[in-house]
C-alpha positions in Angstrom: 46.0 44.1 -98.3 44.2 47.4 -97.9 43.7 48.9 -94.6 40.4 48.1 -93.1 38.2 50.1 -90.4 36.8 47.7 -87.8 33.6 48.2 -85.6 34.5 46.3 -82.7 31.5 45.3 -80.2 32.8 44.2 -76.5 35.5 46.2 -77.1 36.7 46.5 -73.5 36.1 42.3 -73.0 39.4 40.5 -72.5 38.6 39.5 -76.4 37.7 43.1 -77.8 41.0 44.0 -76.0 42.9 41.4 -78.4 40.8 41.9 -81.2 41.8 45.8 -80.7 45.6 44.7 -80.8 45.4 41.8 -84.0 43.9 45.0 -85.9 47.3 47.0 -85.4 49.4 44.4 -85.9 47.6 43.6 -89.3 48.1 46.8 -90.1 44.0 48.1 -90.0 42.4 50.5 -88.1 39.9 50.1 -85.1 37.0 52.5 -86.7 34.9 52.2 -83.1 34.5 50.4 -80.0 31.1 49.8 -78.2 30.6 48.5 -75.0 27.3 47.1 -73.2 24.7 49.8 -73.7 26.2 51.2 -76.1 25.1 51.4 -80.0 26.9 50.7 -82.8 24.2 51.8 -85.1 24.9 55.2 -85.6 28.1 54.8 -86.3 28.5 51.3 -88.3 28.0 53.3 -91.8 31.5 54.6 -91.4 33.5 51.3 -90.5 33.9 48.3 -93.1 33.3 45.5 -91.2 31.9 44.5 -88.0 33.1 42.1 -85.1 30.8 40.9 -82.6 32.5 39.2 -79.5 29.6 41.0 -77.3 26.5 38.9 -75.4 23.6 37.1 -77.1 21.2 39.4 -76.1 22.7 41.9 -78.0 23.0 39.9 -81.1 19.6 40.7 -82.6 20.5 44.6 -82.2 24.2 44.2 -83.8 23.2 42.2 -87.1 20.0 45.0 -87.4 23.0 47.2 -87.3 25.0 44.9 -90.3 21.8 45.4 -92.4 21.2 48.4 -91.9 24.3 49.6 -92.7 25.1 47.2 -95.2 28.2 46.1 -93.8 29.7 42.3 -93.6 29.5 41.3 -90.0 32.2 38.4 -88.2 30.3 37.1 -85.2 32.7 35.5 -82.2 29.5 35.9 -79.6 29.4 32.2 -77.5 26.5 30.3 -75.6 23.7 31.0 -79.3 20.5 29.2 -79.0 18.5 28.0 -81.4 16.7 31.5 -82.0 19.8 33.4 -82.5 20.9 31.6 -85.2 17.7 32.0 -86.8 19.0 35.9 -86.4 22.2 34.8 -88.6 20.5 33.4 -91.3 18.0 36.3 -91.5 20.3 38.7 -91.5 22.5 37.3 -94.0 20.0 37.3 -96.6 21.3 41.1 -96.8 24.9 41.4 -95.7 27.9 38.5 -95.6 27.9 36.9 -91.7 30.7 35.0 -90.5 29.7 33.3 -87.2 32.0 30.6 -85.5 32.2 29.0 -82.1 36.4 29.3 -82.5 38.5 31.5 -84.9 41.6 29.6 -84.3 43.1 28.3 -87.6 44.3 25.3 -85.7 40.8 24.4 -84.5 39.0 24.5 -87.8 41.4 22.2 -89.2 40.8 19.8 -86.4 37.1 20.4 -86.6 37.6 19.5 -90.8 39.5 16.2 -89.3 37.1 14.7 -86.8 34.1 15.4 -89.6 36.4 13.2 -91.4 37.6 10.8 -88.7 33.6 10.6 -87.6 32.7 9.4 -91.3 35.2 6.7 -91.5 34.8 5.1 -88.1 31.9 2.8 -87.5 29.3 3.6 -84.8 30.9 0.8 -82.9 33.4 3.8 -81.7 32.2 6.3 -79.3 32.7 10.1 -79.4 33.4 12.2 -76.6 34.3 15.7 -76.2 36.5 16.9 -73.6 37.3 21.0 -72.9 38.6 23.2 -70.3 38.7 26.7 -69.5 39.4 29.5 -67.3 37.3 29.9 -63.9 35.6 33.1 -65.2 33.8 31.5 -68.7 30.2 31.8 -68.1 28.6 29.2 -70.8 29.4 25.1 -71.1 29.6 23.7 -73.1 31.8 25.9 -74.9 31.5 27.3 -78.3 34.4 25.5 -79.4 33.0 21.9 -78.0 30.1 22.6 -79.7 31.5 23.0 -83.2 33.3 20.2 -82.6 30.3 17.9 -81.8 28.5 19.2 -84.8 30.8 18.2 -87.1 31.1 14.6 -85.2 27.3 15.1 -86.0 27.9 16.0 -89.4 30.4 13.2 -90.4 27.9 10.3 -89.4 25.1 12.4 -90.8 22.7 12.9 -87.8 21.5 15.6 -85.4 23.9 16.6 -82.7 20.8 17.9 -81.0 19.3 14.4 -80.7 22.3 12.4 -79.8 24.1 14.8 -77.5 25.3 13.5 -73.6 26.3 16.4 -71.1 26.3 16.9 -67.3 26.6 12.6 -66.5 25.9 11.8 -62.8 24.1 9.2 -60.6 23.1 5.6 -62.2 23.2 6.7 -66.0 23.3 3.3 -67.4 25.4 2.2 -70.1 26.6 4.3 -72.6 24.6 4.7 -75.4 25.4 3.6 -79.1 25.7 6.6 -81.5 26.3 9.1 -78.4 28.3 12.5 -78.2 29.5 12.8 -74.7 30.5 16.5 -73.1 33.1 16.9 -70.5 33.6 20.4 -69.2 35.9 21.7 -67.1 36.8 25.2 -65.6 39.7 26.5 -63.9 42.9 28.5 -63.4 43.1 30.8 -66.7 43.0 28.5 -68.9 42.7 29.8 -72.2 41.5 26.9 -74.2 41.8 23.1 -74.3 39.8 20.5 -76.4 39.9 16.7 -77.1 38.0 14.6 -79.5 37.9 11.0 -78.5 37.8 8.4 -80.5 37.3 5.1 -78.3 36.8 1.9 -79.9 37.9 -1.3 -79.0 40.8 -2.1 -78.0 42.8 1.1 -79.4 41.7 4.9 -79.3 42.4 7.8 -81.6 42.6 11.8 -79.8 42.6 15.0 -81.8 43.4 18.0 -79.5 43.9 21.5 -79.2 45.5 23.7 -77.2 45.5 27.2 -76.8 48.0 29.0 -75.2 46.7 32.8 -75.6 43.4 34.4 -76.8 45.6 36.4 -79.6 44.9 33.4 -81.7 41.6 34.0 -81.8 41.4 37.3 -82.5 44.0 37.0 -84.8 41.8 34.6 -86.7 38.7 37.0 -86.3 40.8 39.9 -87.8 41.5 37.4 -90.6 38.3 36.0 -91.2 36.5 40.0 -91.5 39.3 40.9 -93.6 38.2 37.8 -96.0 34.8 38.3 -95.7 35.4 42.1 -97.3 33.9 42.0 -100.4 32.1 38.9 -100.4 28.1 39.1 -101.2 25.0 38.5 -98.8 25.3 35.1 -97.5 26.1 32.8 -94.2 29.9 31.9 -94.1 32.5 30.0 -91.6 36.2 29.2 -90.8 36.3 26.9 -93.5 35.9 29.0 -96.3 38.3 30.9 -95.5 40.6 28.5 -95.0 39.1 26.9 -98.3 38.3 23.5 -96.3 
């Protein structure tokens, strides 16, 4: 593989601090680091690719950067709204983007299964999905939870937006039919733990994920920009890279 030059933003984060070590050890080269109010426009003409692990408000300014530049862009940024992935799929109408809630390898294979497991199961089952992480995280759900729910949504073809339950407390009722319950959890320095469970009667099914250092993830994000190299204007994820 040829050597790449990386535009890292968040570069002194505890992820742009990985990110900065999974480049050596794949043998590329970090081009530049920026930092909050800092400016990676100036200088993205003279990296290959850029890696976004920054802050949603800065999202708008780094894919302007992408296009202007007219480099590929791998976006590991958590806690996108609605509006910012409008931003994505603007952006890569000109350059390739690569945006995921988790670049572990592990967790987009699990995230492939439970789309499948979500299809086959009847709506008799209900769907919940459990994380943790550290005490300093600052969104919840978490990325990863997310993209998990979405393809739950995905496999039984409806909107995770519609059928989503977070935050339970109080007198909630019965659990509805067709839900997606959220469980978060924060402590310690936990790096990153997810469950999918499948409850239906009688008998239950769990898909998990542990992760035991953020390297994975950067190690995926270094993998994922080196794939996306190359590859023409147009929205991408951890499954086709993984051709999934």
């Amino acid at each position: 593989m040829a050597q790449l030059k990386f535009g890292v933003i968040g570069h002194k984060g505890r992820m742009g601090q990985a990110l900065e070590t999974a480049i050596a050890d794949a043998g590329h080269e970090l081009c530049i680091g920026v930092d909050a109010g800092g400016n990676i426009g100036p200088l993205a003409g003279h990296c290959d690719v850029l890696v976004d692990f920054s802050a949603p408000d800065a999202l708008g300014a780094n894919l302007g950067a992408a296009r202007v530049a007219g480099k590929p862009i791998v976006v590991g940024t958590t806690g996108l709204e609605e509006p910012h992935f409008v931003m994505l799929a603007e952006a890569a109408r000109a350059v390739p983007v690569l945006q995921s809630g988790n670049f572990s390898l592990g967790v987009t294979l699990m995230a492939h299964l439970v789309r499948e497991a979500a299809a086959r199961l009847g709506p008799e089952w209900d769907i919940e999905v459990l994380e943790m992480h550290h005490r300093m995280k600052v969104d919840a759900p978490s990325g990863t939870a997310k993209l998990l729910g979405e393809a739950v949504a995905a496999g039984r073809g409806i909107a995770l937006s519609d059928n989503m339950e977070s935050g339970r407390h109080g007198m909630t009722g019965a659990r509805a039919q067709g839900a997606i319950g959220f469980a978060t959890l924060r402590g310690g320095t936990v790096a990153g733990e997810h469950s999918v469970i499948f409850a239906g009667s009688e008998e239950r099914l769990t898909l998990s994920h542990s992760a035991e250092n953020r390297m994975i993830f950067a190690r995926g994000a270094v993998r994922a920009a080196a794939w996306l190299t190359g590859k023409g204007a147009g929205r991408y994820t951890m499954n086709d890279v993984l051709g999934l």
